[in-house]
N, C-alpha and C positions, 0 to 999 in steps of 0.2 A: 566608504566601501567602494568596491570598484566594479559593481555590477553596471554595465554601461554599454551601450550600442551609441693711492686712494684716488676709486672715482667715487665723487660723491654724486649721492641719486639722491633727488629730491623729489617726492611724490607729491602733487596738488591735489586735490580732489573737492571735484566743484558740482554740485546736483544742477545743470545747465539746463534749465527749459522746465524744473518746475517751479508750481507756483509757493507763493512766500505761506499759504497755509500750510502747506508740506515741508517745508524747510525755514526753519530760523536761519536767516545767511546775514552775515555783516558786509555792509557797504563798502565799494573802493578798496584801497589794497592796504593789506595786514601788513607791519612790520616784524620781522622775526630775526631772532640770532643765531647763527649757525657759527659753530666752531669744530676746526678742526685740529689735530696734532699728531703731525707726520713723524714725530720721535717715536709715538707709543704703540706700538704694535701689539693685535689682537690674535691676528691668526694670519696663515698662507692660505691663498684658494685654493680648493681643488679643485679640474676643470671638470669635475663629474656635478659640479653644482647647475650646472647648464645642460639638463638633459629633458628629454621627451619617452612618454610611454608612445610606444605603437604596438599596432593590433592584426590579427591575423584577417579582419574583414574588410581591410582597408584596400578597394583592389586598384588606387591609383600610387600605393604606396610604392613598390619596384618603375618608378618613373623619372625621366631624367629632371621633369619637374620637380617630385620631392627631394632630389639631388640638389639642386638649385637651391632650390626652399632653403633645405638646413645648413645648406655650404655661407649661401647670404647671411644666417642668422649664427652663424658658429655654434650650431649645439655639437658639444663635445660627448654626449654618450646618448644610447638608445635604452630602450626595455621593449620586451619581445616573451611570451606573442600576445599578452593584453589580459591584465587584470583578471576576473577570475575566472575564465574563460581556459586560463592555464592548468585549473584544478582539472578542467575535463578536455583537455587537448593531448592529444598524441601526433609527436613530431614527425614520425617516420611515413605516418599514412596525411600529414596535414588534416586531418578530422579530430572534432570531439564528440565526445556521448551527449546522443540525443538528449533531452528532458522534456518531461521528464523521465526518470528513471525507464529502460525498456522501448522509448520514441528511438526513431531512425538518427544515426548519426548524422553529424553536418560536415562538409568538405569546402573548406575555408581559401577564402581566392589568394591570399600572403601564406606563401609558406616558409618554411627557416631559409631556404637556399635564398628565396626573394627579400628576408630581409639580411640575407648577410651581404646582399648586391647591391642595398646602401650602404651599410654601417661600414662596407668595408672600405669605400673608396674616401667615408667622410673621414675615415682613422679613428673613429666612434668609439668609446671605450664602452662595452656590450653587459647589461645585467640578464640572467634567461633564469623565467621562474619554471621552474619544472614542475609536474604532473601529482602533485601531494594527492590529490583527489579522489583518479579512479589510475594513476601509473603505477608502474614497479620501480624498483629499486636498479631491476637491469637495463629499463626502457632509459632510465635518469643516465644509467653507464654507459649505455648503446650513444646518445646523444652526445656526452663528451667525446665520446672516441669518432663520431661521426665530425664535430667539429673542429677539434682541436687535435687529430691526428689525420683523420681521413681528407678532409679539406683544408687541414690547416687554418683555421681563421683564427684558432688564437686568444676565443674569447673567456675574460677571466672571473664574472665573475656569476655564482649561480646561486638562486634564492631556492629555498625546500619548499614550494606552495605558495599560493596568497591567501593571507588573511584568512588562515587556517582556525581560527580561531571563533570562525563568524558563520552562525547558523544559516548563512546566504550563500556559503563554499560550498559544491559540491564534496562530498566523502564520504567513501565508501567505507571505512575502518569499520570496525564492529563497533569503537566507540568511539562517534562523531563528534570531531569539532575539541578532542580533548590533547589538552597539552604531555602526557605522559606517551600516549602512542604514539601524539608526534617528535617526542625526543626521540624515544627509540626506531623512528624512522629516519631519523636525522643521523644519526649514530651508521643507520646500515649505510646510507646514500653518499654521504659523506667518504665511510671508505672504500668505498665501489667507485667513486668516481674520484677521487684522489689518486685511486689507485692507475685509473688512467692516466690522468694527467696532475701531478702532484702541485703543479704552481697555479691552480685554481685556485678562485678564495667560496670558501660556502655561506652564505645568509640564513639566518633564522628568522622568522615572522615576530614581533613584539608588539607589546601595547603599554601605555602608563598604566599606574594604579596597580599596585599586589594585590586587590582584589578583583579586578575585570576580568570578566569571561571567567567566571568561576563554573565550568560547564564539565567537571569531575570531581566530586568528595572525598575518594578515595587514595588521592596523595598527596596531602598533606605535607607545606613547603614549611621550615622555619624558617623568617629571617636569623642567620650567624650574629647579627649585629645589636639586631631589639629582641631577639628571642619569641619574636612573634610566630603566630600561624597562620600560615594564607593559602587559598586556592584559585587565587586566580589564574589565568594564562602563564604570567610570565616568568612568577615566583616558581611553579611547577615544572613548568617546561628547563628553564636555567638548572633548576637543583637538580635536575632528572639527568641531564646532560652532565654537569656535575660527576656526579655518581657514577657517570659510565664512561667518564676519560672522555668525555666530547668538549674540544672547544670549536666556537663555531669564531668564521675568521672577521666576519660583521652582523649586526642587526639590524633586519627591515622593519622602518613605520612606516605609517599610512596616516594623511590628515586631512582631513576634508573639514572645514570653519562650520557649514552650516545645514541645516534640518530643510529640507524642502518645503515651501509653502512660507519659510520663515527668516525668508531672505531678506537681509538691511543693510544699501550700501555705506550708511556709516559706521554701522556694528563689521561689515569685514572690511573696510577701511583702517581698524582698529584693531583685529585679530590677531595680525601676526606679529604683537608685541607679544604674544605669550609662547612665543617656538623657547624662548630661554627657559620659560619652567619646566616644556618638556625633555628635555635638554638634560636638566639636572636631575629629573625624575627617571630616565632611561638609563642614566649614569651611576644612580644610586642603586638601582635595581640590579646593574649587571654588576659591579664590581660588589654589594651582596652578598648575591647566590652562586656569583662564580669566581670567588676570593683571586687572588693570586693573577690568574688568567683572565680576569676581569679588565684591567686598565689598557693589555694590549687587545678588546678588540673595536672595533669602530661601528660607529651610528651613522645609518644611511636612512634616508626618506626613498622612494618611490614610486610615492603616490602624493600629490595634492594638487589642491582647488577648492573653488567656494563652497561645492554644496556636495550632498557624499552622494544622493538620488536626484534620478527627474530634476536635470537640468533647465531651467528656465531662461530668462531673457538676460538675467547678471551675467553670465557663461561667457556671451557673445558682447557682450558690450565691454566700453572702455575702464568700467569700474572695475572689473576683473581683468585686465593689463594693470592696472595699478597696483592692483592689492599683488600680482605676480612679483612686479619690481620690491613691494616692500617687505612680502616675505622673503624672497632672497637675502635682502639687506640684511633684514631679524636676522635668516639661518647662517648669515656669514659672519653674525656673532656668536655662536653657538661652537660647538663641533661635529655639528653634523655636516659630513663629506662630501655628501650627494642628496641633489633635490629634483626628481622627475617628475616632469609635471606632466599628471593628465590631462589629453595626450595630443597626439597630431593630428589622428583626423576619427571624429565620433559618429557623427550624424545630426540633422536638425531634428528638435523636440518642440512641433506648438504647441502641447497639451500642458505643459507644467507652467509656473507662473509666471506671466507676463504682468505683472501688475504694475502699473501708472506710478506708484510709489518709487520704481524700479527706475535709472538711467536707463537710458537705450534708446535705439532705435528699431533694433531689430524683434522681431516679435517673436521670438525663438527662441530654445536653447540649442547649445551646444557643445561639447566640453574638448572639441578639436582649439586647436590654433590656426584650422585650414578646414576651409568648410567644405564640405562632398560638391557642394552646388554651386560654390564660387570663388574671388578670393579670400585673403587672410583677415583673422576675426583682429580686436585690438592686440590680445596675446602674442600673439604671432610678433606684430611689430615691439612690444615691449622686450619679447624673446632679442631682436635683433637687436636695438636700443642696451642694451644691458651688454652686447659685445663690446661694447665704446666704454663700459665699464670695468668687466673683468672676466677672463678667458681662464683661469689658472695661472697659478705661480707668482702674482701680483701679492702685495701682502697687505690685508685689511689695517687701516689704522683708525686710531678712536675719532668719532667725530659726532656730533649733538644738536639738534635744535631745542630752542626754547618755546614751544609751541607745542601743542598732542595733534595739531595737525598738519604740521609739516615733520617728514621724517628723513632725515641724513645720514649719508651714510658717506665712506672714503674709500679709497685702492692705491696704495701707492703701486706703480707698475717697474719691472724692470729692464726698462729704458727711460725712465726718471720722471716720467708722467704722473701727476695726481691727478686722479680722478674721481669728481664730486657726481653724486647722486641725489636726489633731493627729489620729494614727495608732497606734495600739497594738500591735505584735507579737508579743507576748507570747501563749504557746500556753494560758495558763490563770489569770493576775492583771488585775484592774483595776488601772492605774498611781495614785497619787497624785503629781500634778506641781507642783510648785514653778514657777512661772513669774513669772519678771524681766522690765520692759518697761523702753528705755529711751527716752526721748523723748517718750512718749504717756502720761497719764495718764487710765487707766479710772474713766466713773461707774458703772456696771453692764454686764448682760452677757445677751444672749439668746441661749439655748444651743436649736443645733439637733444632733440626733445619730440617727444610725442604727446598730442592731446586730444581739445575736442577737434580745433580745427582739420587735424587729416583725419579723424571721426566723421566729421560733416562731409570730407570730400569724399570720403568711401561711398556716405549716404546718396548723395546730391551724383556722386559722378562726376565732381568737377573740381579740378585740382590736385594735388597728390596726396595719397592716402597713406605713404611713407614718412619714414620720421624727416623731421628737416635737420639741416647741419647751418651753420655761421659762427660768425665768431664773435669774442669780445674783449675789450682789456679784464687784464685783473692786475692782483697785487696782492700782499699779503692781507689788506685790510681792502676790500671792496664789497660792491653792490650789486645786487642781482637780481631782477624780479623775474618770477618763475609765476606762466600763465596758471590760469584756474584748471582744476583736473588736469594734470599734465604730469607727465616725469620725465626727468632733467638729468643729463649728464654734461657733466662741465670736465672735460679735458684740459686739465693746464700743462702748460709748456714752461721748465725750469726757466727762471729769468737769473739776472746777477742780484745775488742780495746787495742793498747799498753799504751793508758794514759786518764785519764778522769772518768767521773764519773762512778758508777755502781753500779743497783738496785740488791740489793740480794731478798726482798721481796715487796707484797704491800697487804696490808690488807683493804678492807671496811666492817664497821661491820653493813651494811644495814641500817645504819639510818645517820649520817649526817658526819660520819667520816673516813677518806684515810690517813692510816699510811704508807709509805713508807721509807724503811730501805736498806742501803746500805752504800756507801765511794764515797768521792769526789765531793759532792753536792755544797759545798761551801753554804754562807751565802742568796745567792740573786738568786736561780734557776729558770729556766720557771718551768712548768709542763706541758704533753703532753699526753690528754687524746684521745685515738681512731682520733688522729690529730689535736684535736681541743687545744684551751690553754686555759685551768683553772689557771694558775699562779692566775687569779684577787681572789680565793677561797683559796689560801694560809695563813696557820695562823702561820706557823713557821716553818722555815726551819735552819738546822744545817751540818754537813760536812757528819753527818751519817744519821740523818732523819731528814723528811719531814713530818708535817700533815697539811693535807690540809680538809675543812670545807664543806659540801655542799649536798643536796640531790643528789640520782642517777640521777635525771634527770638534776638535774645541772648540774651535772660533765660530762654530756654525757655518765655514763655507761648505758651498754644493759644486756639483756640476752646473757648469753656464752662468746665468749673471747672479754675479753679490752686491746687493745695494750698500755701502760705506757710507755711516755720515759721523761728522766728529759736533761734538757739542761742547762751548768753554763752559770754563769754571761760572761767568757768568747767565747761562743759560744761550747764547748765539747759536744758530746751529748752522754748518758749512752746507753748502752742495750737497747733492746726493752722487757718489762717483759710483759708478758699476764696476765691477772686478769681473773678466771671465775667466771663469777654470779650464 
């Protein structure tokens, strides 16, 4: 809840400095197998995967500093004006209702103009949750037309409330907290502010489970599929909407790993192996309850981090940069679009748990990546670290380790770079990893990484507390140890494969024809468009060229770069050649 004041990544994670009664660690460094496969492609990034919540009480936030900040770190989208604080925020006066109920309002030092004075210069792509709470319907329409005609900023996309679902949101409705009167507030807002500006997209609040937040009896969801009946939030809310010709243009979650007081950094070291069940379970619910209109809309996240209350000492420390980089990894096996992470700047918390059992140094919480009272927490650097990764438009390919405590991930990028990620879990070993690539052949490799060591220099003062950059050979078959607690981007640079095929060119002449020219095709080749396999669009292939038949949209090409790789009969796979449109 949000009540609060291929590159491959490889994530280590080392419990450093405690003692061996608190941690079973194995000695010296672990061997592990990391394999990669630049043919098989998972998904495209979207660059809303790299975003931050910010909040209305943040008053260094309109600063050329926080310009800086997230210019350094590449985050590609915001969220505005901060968790549930949005249920009782009114845009136009920058205040929300007192609490409780009847207390004096509050006048909030960030208002919408001061964060559209970031978002706008970073080219931000903007989520704004509006007013579910104690707003109107015209106050939701007053606000589009203020930003998106009056000023112009353009921003696209806007959520109905937070976590509307949760007896911690403020709501005023006559029945609180229920999924039926929020559809039909969905249904008003929607075309009130569509009606402004039509290329907006609208979010609706969700949660797994057809039985959660069953907090109204009185309507009664079937599933179409199992013929069941349910009252939860979601099943209610979708069918209500349903019924009333609303489709909503995405769905907001919210994940927080863990219960306050019950915090274990090897339990959310391990968490974000399970983003793929929510995944399929957000999947199965909407296409459901909202047949047809179900498969086009999309899954966004929000909200997440370690603990949903009363942030403690994980917040701030390097375990929670870890567990950042390797939910991302999780969620860029998914399809969920967008992953905002709470947030940029919260405030420190001594009161909640600082326990010994805990990494850290810091005796704090915090759920910023930028502390009110000084520099940046791990997160912050993990945030940056993960640009060397993937920014958007890169495309995910499969990639594995053989270990549950090293976690891998890939990016192929489009300017022919693979890029490894890799995670380490491991409570007290550097791993040495063995890593296979199959399809891409490495010239070298610039290695970016974050651990304890700029951990310690944050602490101590001395040294840099920045990721570090070097470099190293690779190859298709090479070596790589990756320190303890740490996460790793490995930046490869195409090298020559020593045998196999190779594109020198590729041509489409914008109408229904892909000449591709090179050595070593052989008679019977795949063809490998932005991942996908047009081989079925082949009209002839020889040792040196390739023409293959089909509209751009057949083929999968886009605007701007198309990655081409051709693969023989025997499995070789050529180069990776960029096409631009």
């Amino acid at each position: 809840m949000s009540i609060k004041t291929v590159s491959l990544v490889i994530v280590m994670s080392c419990l450093v400095g405690e003692s061996a009664a608190r941690v079973v660690r194995a000695q010296g460094t672990s061997t592990v197998h990391i394999t990669v496969d630049s043919t098989k492609t998972v998904r495209t990034v979207d660059p809303r995967m790299f975003a931050l919540n910010t909040a209305i009480w943040d008053s260094a936030f309109d600063s050329d500093l926080t310009r800086t900040m997230l210019g350094a770190a590449q985050i590609k989208a915001l969220r505005f004006p901060g968790g549930s604080l949005s249920d009782l925020y009114h845009w136009q006066t920058g205040k929300s209702d007192g609490t409780p109920p009847g207390s004096p309002s509050v006048t909030w030092v960030t208002n919408f103009d001061n964060f559209a004075h970031v978002a706008m210069p970073l080219n931000a792509q903007v989520f704004i949750t509006i007013n579910y709470g104690s707003g109107t319907v015209q106050e939701a329409a007053d606000w589009v037309t203020y930003s998106n005609v009056t000023k112009g900023y353009g921003f696209k996309y806007w959520e109905i409330g937070n976590e509307c679902y949760g007896s911690w949101e403020n709501d005023t409705h006559a029945v609180k907290w229920d999924p039926y009167s929020y559809a039909l507030e969905v249904q008003a807002c929607a075309a009130a502010m569509k009606a402004v500006d039509p290329t907006i997209k609208i979010g609706v609040v969700i949660v797994t489970g057809e039985d959660q937040y069953a907090n109204n009896q009185n309507h009664p969801a079937t599933n179409p599929r199992t013929g069941q009946v349910h009252y939860g939030w979601t099943p209610v809310m979708l069918s209500t909407l349903k019924s009333l010709g609303v489709t909503p243009d995405y769905v907001i979650y919210h994940r927080y790993e863990q219960a306050p007081g019950h915090e274990s950094d090897a339990g959310l070291l391990q968490a974000a192996a399970t983003w793929k069940n929510d995944a399929a379970n957000l999947r199965q619910q909407i296409n459901d309850y909202m047949g047809t209109a179900g498969p086009g809309i999309e899954i966004v996240c929000t909200e997440n981090n370690s603990v949903y209350s009363n942030p403690g000492k994980q917040t701030t420390s390097l375990v929670n940069g870890l567990y950042l980089a390797d939910s991302t990894g999780q969620l860029l096996q998914t399809e969920f679009n967008a992953m905002v992470w709470w947030d940029l700047r919260n405030g420190v918390d001594t009161s909640n748990n600082n326990s010994s059992s805990l990494y850290g140094w810091r005796q704090y919480g915090d759920y910023g990546i930028m502390s009110s009272q000084g520099g940046p927490y791990p997160t912050y650097y993990v945030h940056k670290l993960l640009s060397h990764f993937a920014r958007g438009g890169e495309q995910i390919v499969t990639a594995s380790s053989n270990s549950s405590l090293v976690a891998a991930y890939a990016a192929l990028g489009p300017d022919g770079t693979l890029d490894l990620l890799v995670i380490n879990k491991d409570p007290g070993s550097d791993a040495s990893a063995q890593i296979d690539i199959t399809g891409y052949t490495p010239g070298s490799a610039t290695v970016y990484w974050y651990g304890v060591p700029q951990d310690k220099a944050a602490k101590n003062g001395s040294g840099s507390p920045d990721i570090s950059q070097t470099t190293a050979a690779a190859s298709a078959s090479f070596t790589y140890t990756f320190p303890a607690y740490s996460a790793t981007v490995l930046s490869l640079s195409q090298g020559t494969a020593p045998t196999g095929p190779a594109i020198a060119t590729a041509v489409f002449d914008g109408r229904k024809n892909l000449s591709i020219t090179g050595s070593g095709f052989g008679s019977s080749p795949r063809v490998l468009i932005n991942g996908g396999d047009v081989t079925g669009q082949l009209r002839s292939a020889s040792d040196g060229l390739i023409k293959i038949k089909g509209k751009a949209r057949v083929l999968g090409l886009q605007p701007g770069s198309n990655m081409i790789q051709v693969i023989t009969a025997g499995g070789s796979a050529s180069n990776i050649f960029v096409l631009t449109q």
